[in-house]
Structures are given as C-alpha cells and as structure tokens.
N, C-alpha and C positions, 0 to 999 in steps of 0.2 A: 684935467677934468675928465678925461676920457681913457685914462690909464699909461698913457707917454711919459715919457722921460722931463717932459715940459722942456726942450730943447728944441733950437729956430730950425728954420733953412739950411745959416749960413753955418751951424755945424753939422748938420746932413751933410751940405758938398765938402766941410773940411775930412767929414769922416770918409766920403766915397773917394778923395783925391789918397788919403792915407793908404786906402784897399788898395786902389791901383798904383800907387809907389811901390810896394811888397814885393813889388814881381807877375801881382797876378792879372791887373793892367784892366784892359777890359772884361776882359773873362771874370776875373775877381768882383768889377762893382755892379756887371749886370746881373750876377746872381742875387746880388739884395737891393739894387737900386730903386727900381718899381713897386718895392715895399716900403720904400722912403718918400720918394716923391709921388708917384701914381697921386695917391689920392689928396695932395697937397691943396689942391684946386676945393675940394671938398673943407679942408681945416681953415681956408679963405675964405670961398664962398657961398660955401653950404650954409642948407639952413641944423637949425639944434636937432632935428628930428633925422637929418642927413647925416647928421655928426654920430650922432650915439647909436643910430642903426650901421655904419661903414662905420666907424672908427675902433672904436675896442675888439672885434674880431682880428682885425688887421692886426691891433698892436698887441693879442694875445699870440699871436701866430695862426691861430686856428682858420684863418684865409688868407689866400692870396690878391694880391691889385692887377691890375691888365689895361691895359687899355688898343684899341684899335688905331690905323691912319690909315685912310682913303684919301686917293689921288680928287680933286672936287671937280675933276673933270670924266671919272669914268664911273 
C-alpha cells in the first residue's frame, strides 16, 4: 500500500542474517538495517496518516530512519 515489497519481518531478519554471512557481519547489516526495522514500530502501530507521511520516503530512499536510547535513569 505504501510502495514496499509487501514482505514481513521474518524476511527482513532472513535478508539481514544473509548480509552478515557474506563476510561483512556487522558492518554489512548496520548499513541497512535501520531502514528495515527502524520504523517497523510505525507499519504495527501507526496510525494511516503515520503511514503514508514516514513510509514511502523511507522506502523511496529519499530518507533515512534513526532512532535514539536513553539510559531512563540519566
């Protein structure tokens, strides 16, 4: 609906485990993984207006995903 491949999850981690068999290991699947998953959270529990504003840039390439982590004690 939003211009993806209409592929799950569970071939995301088969394609990021293939990256990192190659050789190139971790290096190899943090260069694309956060364009995979990052915004997964959003393809769950976003709402449609969440969707179609973040989703199609991402999977056009013309953005990238991010996300931050804070210690919830500092």
């Amino acid at each position: 609906a939003y211009g993806g491949a209409g592929l799950g999850i569970s071939e995301a981690a088969l394609m990021m485990h293939a990256i990192s068999a190659t050789g190139a290991g971790l290096s190899g699947a943090s260069a694309v993984h956060m364009n995979i998953f990052g915004l997964h959270p959003v393809v769950v529990f976003g709402t449609e207006e969440q969707k179609a504003r973040w989703l199609p840039p991402l999977i056009r390439g013309r953005d990238k995903a991010c996300f931050g982590v804070t210690e919830p004690t500092r």
